[in-house]
C-alpha positions in Angstrom: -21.2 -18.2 -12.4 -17.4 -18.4 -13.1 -15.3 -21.0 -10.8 -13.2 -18.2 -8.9 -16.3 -16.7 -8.2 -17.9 -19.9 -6.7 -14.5 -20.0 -4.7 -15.1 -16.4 -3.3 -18.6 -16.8 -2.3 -17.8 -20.2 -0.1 -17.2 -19.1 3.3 -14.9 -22.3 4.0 -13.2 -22.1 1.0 -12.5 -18.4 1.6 -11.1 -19.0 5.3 -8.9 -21.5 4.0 -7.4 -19.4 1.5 -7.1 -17.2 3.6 -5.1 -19.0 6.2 -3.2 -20.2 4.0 -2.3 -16.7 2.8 -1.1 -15.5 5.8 1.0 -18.5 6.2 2.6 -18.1 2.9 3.4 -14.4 3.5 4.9 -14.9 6.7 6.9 -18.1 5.6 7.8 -15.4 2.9 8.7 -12.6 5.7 10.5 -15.3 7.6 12.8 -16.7 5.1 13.8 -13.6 3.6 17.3 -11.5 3.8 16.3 -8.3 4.2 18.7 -4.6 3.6 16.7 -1.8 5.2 17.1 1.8 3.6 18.4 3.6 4.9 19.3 1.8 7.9 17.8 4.3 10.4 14.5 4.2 8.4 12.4 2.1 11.0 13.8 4.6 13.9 12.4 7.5 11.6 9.2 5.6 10.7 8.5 5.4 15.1 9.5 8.9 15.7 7.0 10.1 12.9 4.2 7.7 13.8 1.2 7.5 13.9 1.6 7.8 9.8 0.2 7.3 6.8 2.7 4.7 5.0 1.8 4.2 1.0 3.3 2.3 -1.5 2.3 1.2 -5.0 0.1 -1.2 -5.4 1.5 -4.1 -7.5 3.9 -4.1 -3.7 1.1 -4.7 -1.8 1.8 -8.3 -0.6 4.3 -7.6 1.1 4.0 -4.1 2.0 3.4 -5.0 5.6 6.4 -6.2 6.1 8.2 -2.7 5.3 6.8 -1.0 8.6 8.2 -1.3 12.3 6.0 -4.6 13.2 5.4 -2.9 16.8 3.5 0.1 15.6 -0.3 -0.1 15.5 -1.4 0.2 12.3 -4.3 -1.0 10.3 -4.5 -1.8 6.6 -6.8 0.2 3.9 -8.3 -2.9 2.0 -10.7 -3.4 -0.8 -14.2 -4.2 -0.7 -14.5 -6.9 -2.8 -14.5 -10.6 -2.6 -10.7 -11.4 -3.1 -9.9 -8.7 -1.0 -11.6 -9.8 1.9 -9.7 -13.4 1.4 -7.0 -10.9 1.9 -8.7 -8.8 5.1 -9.5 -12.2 6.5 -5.7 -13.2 6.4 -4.6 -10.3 8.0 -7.5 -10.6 10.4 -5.8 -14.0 11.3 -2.4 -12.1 12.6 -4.4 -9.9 15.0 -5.0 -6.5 13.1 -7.8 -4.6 12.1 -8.4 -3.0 8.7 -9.6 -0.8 6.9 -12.2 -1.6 4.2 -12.4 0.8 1.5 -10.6 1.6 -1.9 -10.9 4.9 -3.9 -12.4 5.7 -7.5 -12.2 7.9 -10.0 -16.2 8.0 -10.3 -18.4 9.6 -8.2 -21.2 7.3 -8.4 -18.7 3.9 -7.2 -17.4 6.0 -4.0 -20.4 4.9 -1.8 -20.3 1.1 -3.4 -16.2 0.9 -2.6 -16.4 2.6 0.8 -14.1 5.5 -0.1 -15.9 8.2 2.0 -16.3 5.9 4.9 -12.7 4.6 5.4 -11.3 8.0 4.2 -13.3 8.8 7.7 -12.1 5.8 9.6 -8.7 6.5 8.7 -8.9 9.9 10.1 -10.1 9.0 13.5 -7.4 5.7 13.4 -4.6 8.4 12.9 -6.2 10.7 15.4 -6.2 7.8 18.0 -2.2 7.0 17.2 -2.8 4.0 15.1 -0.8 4.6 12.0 -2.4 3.8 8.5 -0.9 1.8 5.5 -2.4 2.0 2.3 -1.7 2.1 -1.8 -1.5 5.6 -3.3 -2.4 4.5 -6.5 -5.5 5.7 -8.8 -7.7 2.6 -9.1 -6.8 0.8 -12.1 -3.8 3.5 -12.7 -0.2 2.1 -12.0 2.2 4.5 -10.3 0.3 7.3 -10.7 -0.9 8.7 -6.8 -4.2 10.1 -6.2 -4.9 13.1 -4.2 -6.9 11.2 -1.5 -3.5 9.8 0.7 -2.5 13.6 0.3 -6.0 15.1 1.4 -6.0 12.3 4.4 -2.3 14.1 5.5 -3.9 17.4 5.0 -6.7 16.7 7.3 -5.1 14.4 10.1 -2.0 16.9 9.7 0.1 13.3 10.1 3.0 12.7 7.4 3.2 10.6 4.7 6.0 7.8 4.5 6.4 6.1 0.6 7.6 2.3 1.5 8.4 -0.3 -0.9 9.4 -3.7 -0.7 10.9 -5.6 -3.4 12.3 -9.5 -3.6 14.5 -10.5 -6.0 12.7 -13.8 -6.3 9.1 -13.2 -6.8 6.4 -13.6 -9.8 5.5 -10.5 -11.8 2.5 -10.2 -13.8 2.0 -8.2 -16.7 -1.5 -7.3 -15.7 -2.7 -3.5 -14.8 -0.6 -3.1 -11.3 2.2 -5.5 -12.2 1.7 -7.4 -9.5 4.1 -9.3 -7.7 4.4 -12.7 -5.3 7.0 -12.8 -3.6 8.8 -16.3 -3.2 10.4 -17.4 0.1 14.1 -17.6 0.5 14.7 -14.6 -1.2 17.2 -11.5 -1.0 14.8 -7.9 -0.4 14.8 -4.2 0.0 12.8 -2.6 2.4 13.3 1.3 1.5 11.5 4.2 3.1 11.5 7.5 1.1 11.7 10.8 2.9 8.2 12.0 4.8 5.8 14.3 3.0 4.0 16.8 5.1 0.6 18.6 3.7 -0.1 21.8 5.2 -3.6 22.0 6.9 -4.7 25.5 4.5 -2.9 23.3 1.4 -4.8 24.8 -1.4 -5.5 22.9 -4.8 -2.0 23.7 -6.1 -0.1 22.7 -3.2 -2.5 19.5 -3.4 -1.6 18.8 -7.2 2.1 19.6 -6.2 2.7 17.2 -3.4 0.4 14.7 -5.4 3.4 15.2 -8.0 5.9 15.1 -5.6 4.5 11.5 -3.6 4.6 9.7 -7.2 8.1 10.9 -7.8 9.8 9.8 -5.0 7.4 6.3 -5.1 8.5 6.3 -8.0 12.3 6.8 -7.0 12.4 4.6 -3.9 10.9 1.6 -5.6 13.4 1.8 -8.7 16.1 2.3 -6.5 15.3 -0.7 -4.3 14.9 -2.8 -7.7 18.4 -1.6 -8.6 19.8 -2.4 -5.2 18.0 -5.5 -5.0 19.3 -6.7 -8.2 16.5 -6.5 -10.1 16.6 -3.2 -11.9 15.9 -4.6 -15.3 12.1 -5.8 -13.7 11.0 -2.5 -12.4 8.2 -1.0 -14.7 7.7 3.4 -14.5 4.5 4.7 -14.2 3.1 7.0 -17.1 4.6 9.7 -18.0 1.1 11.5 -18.2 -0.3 11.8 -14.5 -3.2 15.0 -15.1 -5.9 12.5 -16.6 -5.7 10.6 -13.3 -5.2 12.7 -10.6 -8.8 12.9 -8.8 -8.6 10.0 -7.4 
């Protein structure tokens, strides 16, 4: 059995990280120097709620902190063991989640909880808590899947693309390009424009706003790179998005 396993499968060892997590982010939230975009974007992002708020998912840690922090909302979180360090740490700050992830195989929907929290999320959004989650394919950077746009479709509630970028943060060169942000850092908050899905949205209009969400994810979180300083860092999607659209 490999060490970070071992780590993962200690229950003490596993609440301690995950403590300490959630201090690190919020020293992280804390210390930061934040420009919203636009300015009236958290206004918007109350008027619109409850919503389904997505963002890409090498963002993810601190994609919290680019919502209104008085809206109920609960994060979509994997199922595996490092993601429930990360459940447990948000756990610590009060909120519910969300554990599920999607697929692009049939057979791992039941294993990742896909069909379940695509449910939970529809009754969460029917209750007027809003929903944050990644749009991305599993294992597909910047390329959204059509779930987030059949969730809008069924709950008829719109979709917000977020992003949050620090100028000071570590960036990996793995599959997401996943970044920790550092404390005491200049960020972006940005909020694109929301997406609405019509409730008869055939498979075109599915495959068009699919389109349309990684476009201006895309844009937002390039533009909030750019603004933050950072432009040079920010890594496009694939330019091919067809071969990894089901999820």
């Amino acid at each position: 059995m490999r060490f970070d396993r071992k780590i993962l499968d200690s229950a003490m060892l596993s609440r301690a990280l995950s403590h300490m997590l959630a201090w690190y982010v919020l020293s992280v939230y804390h210390t930061a120097r934040r420009t919203v975009v636009p300015t009236d974007a958290f206004d918007v992002a109350r008027g619109e709620a409850p919503a389904i708020f997505t963002f890409w998912h090498g963002l993810a840690m601190m994609a919290p902190g680019a919502v209104p922090l008085d809206l109920p909302i609960l994060p979509m979180i994997a199922r595996n063991a490092a993601a429930g360090i990360v459940a447990d740490a948000v756990g610590t700050q009060g909120f519910r989640t969300i554990r599920a992830s999607g697929s692009q195989h049939v057979h791992s929907q039941h294993k990742k909880g896909g069909a379940t929290g695509f449910r939970q999320a529809l009754r969460e959004l029917a209750a007027g808590n809003s929903v944050l989650m990644t749009a991305d394919v599993p294992k597909v950077a910047q390329v959204s899947g059509k779930g987030v746009i059949h969730l809008a479709r069924l709950s008829g509630r719109p979709i917000i693309p977020i992003a949050y970028v620090s100028r000071r943060g570590l960036r990996f060169n793995n599959w997401d390009h996943m970044v920790v942000d550092l404390p005491f850092s200049r960020a972006t908050v940005q909020h694109g424009a929301p997406i609405r899905v019509p409730p008869d949205a055939d498979e075109q209009t599915v495959e068009k706003l699919r389109l349309l969400l990684t476009e201006e994810l895309d844009r937002i979180t390039q533009d909030a790179y750019q603004r933050t300083g950072i432009a040079d860092k920010f890594h496009p999607g694939p330019l091919r998005q067809d071969t990894a659209a089901n999820g």
